[in-house]
Each structure stands twice: as structure tokens, then as C-alpha cells.
C-alpha positions as CSV (number, residue, x, y, z in Angstrom):
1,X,69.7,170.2,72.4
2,X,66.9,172.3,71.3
3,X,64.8,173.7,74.1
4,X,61.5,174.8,71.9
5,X,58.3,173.3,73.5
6,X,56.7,170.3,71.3
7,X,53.1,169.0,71.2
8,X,52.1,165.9,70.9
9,X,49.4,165.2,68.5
10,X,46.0,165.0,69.3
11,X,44.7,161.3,69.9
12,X,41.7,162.6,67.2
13,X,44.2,163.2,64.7
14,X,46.5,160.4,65.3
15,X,43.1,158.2,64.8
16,X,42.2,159.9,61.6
17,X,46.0,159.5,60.2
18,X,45.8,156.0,60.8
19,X,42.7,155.1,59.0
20,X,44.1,157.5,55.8
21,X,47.6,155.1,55.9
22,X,46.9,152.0,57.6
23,X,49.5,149.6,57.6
24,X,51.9,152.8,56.8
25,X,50.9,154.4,59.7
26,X,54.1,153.7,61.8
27,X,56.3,155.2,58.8
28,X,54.1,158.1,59.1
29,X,54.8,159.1,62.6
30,X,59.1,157.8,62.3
31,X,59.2,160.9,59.9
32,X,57.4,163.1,62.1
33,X,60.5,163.0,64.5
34,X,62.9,163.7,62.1
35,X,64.0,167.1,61.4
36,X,62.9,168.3,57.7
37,X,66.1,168.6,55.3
38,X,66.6,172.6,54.3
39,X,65.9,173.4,50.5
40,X,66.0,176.3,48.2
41,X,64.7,177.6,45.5
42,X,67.4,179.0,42.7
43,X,65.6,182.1,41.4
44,X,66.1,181.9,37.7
45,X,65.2,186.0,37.5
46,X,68.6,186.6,39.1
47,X,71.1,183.9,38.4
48,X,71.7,180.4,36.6
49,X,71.2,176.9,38.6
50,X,74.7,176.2,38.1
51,X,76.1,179.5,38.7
52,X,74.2,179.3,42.0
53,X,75.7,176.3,43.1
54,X,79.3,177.3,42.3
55,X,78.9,180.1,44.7
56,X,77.3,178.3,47.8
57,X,79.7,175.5,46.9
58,X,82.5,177.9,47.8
59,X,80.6,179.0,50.9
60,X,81.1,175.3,52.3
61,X,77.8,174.1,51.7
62,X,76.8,170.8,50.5
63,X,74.4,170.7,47.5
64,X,72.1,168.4,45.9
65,X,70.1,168.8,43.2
66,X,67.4,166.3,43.5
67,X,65.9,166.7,40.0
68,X,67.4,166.8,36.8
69,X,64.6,168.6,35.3
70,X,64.3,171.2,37.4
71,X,67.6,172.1,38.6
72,X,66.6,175.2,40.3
73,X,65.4,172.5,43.2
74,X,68.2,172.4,45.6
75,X,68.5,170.5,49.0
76,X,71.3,171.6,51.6
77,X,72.7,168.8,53.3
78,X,76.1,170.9,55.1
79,X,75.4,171.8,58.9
80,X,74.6,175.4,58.9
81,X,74.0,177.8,61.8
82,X,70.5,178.4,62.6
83,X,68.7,181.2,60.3
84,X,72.5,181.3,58.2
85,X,70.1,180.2,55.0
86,X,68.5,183.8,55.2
87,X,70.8,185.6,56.8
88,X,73.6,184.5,53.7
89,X,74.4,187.5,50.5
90,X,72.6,185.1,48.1
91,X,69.6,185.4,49.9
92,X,69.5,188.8,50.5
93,X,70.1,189.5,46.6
94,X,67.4,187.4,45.7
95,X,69.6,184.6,44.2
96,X,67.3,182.4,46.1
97,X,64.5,181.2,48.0
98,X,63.8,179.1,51.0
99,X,61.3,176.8,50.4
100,X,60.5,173.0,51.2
101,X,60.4,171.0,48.2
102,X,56.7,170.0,48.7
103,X,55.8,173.7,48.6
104,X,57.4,174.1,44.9
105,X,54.9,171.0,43.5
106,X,51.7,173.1,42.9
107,X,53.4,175.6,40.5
108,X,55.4,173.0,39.1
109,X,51.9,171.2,38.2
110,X,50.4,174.9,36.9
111,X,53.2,175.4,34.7
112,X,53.0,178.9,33.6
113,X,54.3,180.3,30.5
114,X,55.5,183.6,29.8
115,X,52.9,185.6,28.1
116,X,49.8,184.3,30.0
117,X,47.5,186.1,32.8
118,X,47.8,184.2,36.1
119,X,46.2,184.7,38.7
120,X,47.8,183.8,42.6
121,X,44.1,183.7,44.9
122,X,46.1,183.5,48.3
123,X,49.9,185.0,47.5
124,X,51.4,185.6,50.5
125,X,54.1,185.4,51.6
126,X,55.1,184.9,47.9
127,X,57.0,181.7,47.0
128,X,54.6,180.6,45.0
129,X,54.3,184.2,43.6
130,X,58.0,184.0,43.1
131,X,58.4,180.9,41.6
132,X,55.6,182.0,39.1
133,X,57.1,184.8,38.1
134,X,60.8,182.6,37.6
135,X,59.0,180.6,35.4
136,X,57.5,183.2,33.2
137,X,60.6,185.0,32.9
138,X,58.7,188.4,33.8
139,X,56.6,188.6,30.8
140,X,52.6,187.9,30.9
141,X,51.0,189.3,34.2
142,X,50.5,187.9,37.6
143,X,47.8,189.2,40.0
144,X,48.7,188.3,43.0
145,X,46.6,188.4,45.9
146,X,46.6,188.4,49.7
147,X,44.0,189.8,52.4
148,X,45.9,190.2,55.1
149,X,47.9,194.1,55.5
150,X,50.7,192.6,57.5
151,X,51.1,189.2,54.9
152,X,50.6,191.8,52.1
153,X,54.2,193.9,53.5
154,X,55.9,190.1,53.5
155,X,54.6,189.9,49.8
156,X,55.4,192.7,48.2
157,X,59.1,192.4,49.8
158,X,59.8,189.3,48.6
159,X,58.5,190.1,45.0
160,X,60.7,192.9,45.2
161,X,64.1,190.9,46.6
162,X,63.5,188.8,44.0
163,X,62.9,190.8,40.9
164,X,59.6,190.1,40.3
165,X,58.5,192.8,37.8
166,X,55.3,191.3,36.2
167,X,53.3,191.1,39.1
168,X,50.3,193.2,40.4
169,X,49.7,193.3,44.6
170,X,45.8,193.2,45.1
171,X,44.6,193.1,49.1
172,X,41.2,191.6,48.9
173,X,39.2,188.6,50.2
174,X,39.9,186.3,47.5
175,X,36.3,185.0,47.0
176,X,35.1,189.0,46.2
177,X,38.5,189.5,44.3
178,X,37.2,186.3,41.6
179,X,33.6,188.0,41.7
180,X,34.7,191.4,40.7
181,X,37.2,190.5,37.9
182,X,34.4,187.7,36.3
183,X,32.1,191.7,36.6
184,X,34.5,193.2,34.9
185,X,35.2,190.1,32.3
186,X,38.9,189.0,33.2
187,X,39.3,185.8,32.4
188,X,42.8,183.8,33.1
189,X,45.0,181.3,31.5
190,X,46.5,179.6,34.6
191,X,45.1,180.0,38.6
192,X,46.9,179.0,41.5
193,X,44.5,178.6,44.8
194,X,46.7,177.5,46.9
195,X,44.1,177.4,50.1
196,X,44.2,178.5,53.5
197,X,44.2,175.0,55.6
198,X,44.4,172.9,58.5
199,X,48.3,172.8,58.2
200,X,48.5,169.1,59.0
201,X,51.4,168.5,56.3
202,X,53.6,170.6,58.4
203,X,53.7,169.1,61.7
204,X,57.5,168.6,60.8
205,X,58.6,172.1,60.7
206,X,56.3,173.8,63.0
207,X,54.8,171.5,66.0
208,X,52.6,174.2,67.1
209,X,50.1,172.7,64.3
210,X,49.5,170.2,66.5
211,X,48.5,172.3,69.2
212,X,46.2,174.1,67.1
213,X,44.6,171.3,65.0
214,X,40.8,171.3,65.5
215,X,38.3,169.0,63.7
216,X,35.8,172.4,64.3
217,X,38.3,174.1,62.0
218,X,38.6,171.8,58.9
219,X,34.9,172.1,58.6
220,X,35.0,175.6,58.6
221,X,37.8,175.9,56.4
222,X,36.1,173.0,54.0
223,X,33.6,175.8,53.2
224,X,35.8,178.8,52.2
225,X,38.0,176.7,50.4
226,X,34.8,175.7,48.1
227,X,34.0,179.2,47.8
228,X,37.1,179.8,46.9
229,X,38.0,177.4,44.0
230,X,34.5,177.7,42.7
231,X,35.0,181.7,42.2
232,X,38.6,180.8,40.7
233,X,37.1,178.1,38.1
234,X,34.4,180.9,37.0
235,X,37.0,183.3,35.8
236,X,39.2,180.5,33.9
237,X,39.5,180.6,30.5
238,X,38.1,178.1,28.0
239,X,41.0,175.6,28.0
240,X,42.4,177.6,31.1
241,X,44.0,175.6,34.3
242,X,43.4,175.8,37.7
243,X,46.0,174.4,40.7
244,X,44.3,173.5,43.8
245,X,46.8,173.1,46.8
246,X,46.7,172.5,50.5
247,X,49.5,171.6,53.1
248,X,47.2,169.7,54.4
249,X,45.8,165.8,54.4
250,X,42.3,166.0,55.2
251,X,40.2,165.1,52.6
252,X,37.3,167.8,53.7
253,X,39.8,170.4,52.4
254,X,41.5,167.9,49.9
255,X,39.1,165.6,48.0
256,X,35.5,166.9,49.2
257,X,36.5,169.7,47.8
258,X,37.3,168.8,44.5
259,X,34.1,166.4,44.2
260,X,31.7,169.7,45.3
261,X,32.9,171.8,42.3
262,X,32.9,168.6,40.0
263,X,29.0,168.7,41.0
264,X,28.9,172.2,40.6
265,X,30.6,172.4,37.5
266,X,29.3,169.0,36.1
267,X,30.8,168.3,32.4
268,X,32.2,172.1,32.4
269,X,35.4,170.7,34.4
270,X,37.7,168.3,34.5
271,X,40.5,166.9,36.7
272,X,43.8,166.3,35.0
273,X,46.5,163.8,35.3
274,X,49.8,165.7,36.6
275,X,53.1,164.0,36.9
276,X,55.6,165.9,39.2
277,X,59.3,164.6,40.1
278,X,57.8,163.2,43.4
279,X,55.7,160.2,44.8
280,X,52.3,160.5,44.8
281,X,49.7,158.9,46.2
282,X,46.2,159.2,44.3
283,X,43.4,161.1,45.7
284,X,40.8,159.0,48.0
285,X,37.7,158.2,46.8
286,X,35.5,157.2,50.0
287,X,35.7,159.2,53.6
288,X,33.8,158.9,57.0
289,X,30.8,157.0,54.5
290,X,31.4,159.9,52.1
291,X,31.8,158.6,48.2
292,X,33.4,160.8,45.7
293,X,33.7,160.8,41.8
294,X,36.2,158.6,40.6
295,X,37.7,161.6,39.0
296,X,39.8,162.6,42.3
297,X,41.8,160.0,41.6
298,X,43.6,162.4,39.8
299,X,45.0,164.3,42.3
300,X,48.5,163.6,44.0
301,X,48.7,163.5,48.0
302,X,52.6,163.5,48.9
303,X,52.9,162.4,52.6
304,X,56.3,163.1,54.8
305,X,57.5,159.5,55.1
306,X,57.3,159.1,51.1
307,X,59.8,161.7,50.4
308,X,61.1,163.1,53.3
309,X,59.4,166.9,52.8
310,X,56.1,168.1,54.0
311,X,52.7,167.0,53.7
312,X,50.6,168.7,50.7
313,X,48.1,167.9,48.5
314,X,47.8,169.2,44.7
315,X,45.3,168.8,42.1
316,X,44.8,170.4,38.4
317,X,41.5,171.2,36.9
318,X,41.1,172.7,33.5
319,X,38.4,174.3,32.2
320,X,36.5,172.8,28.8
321,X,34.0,175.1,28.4
């Protein structure tokens, strides 16, 4: 029996949930009291899928993979000890990551190739930096960015553990960091701004969001995230791609978003189809007497109950001219 403190979700949110889901609003909050299953990342800079699983087969450990197309997804369904998935060799030689399937959809939709210039606006604490650099096989360049000093040690250890030897640590605000490379005339084949957010998508593994959730706050964070992906659009190459995520459901950080730098951008932009190995709900088009372009459609919200991981929210926007 588990003696951490929970919080209840704020009546507020609970009211806001249930106009997003409607009749699937029961479903929603079922899932919510269900642990989270525990998945990993295989990183593909150290060590085959298979070879991977042969090893943590032989520890005990009960492996699915999920996907057949990405095989480096892997869900563990044994009983382990509490904090045995990084306490365990593997993990410490950087044959893996821990990381909830929802959190590996936004470079799965970016899709880097090796070769390119990507750029990683908010890194830390570096699984998506990670997973980048898996899938560009260490060749190209990542910058990858983080503001914070203390997220900045967490990111730079985890590129190391995990042999990631094409990436560049920058420590900047990322809205200045996107000003001063467009000065200096960097322009990128691939962006990830994976946002700073209200956190509602993770109520599952860490309650204290709703303890924290503020309607104040998504405002707030509404604005920097629009500074944010319009500085990252301006330094995209012509044809280049740009992955907006949140861990978050709110559509003033989810689809307000995307419809202010359609506006901004106008014909310059557009918002893509993506198809990940997932169900995905498409992007909303009206909110609290708020129309958007049709174009959000586009996006993909993945909610808890649909495939029993977190809540997130990923859309991909290339750059025409």
C-alpha cells in the first residue's frame, strides 16, 4: 500500500475535462486511477532492439514490444522493485531509456535523419535529445537547448550515458536562443519545441499536477509558448519541419497556439498530417466561443484512457517558404 499523498483534481479542471470528452468523460477519470505501465526506450547508439530484449529477458522481465515498426518501443509488464528500472546495468550503460510511450510520439512525428541540423528549443532532461540523436545515428548536428543550470547538469548526463556524440549543450532562454541564430543566419532542417506546460497529461504519474494546476498559469504559459514556436518557425528552413508538443490538453497551449502562428505566418506555414503508431484524436476547432482554422485538425491529441500512457498533444508544421 503506497503511503504518497494524492490530490484530487480541481472541480475547475474536472469541468473543463468534461466538456473536451463528453460522453468519454467517465473513461477519462477510470484511467486516472490506474497506475501507468513502465516503458523504455532501446537506445539504438548502444545496442540492437533484440539484443536488448534477450538480456532483460534473462533478468526476469517481461517484454512487449508494442510496435512492430519501431521496435526500440518497449513496455515492461514483470513486477519490479521500485526505481530497479534505473537502478539495473542496462541502464546505467546507456542500453536504455525510461520513457512513457506518449513522450517518444513527438520525435517519432519529426523524424530526423542523419545528416540534418536539428534544433531541441527546450532539451532537458534529454529523452527527446536522446532519442534524436538514436535516430540520426550521431551524424548531422543537434543543438540542444535548456535554460535552467540545474536541468542543463541532468542533460548533459544523459547525453553522455547514452553516447550521444552529435549534440551541442546551449543554456539560453529559448525565445533569445531562436533570435540570435536567425542574426547569425542558422537556419534548420527539423525543430522540436517541445513546450513548457500545464502538465495536465500527466496526472497519472505525478498527482502533484493536480495540486498545482492553475487556470492563471495556462494563460501565462499560452503566451511563451507562442513566442516560442514563432521564434522556432523563423529559423526553419524552406521545406524544413517543425514539432510542436505539450503534455498537456488544454487547447490555450494546444490549438490556440497553433491557430496564432497560422495568422502570423499566413500562407508561409502549414500543418501536416502525421500518422504515429497510436490513437489520435484530431485537434479541436472551437473553445470557450473561440473558432480556429480548420487546419488544426491536423494535429493528434492522445488522451490516457485511449492508450493507456500519458496525455500529450503533438502537431507538425513545415515551412513552404
Amino acid at each position: 500500500m503506497s503511503s504518497r499523498k494524492t490530490y484530487p483534481p480541481k472541480p475547475l479542471f474536472l469541468e473543463r475535462m468534461k466538456k473536451l470528452l463528453g460522453k468519454d468523460f467517465d473513461n477519462y477519470l477510470k484511467i486516472l486511477e490506474k497506475q501507468p505501465v513502465n516503458s523504455i526506450r532501446c537506445n539504438t547508439l548502444k545496442i540492437k532492439p533484440e539484443e536488448l530484449l534477450i538480456r532483460l529477458e534473462n533478468k526476469g522481465w517481461g517484454i512487449i514490444q508494442p510496435f512492430k515498426n519501431f521496435p526500440e518501443i518497449m513496455i515492461i509488464k514483470s513486477s519490479l522493485q521500485p526505481g530497479e528500472l534505473g537502478r539495473s546495468l542496462e541502464h546505467l550503460l546507456g542500453y536504455y531509456y525510461v520513457q512513457e510511450i506518449a513522450s517518444m510520439l513527438p520525435v517519432l512525428a519529426l523524424n530526423p535523419k542523419p545528416g540534418e541540423l536539428v534544433l531541441d528549443v527546450a532539451a532537458a532532461p534529454g529523452s527527446k535529445t536522446t532519442q534524436i540523436g538514436a535516430k540520426m545515428e550521431n551524424r548531422g548536428t543537434i543543438i540542444a537547448n535548456e535554460v535552467s543550470i540545474g536541468r542543463l547538469k541532468i542533460l548533459a548526463s544523459n547525453t553522455e550515458r547514452c553516447g550521444v556524440l552529435n549534440a551541442i549543450i546551449t543554456k539560453k532562454d529559448g525565445v533569445s536562443l531562436c533570435k540570435k541564430l536567425k542574426e547569425q543566419g542558422f537556419l534548420f532542417d527539423r525543430i522540436l519545441v517541445d513546450a513548457p506546460c500545464s502538465g495536465e497529461g500527466t496526472i497519472r504519474s505525478s498527482n502533484v499536477t493536480n495540486l498545482m494546476w492553475n487556470p492563471k498559469t495556462i494563460i501565462q504559459l499560452s503566451k511563451l509558448q507562442k513566442s516560442l514556436l514563432v521564434s522556432a518557425i523563423e529559423i526553419l528552413k524552406q521545406g524544413g519541419e517543425v514539432v510542436y508538443s505539450t503534455c498537456t490538453h488544454a487547447p490555450e497551449e494546444n490549438e490556440e497556439v497553433l491557430d496564432f502562428v497560422l495568422n502570423e505566418f499566413g500562407k508561409n506555414i502549414s500543418i501536416e498530417r502525421i500518422s504515429l503508431p497510436i490513437k489520435c484524436r484530431p485537434g479541436i476547432k472551437e473553445w470557450n466561443g473561440n473558432s480556429y482554422s480548420k487546419e488544426v485538425e491536423n494535429s493528434c491529441r492522445i488522451y490516457p484512457q485511449d492508450n493507456d500512457t500519458e496525455g500529450f498533444f503533438v502537431a507538425k508544421i513545415r515551412r513552404i517558404k
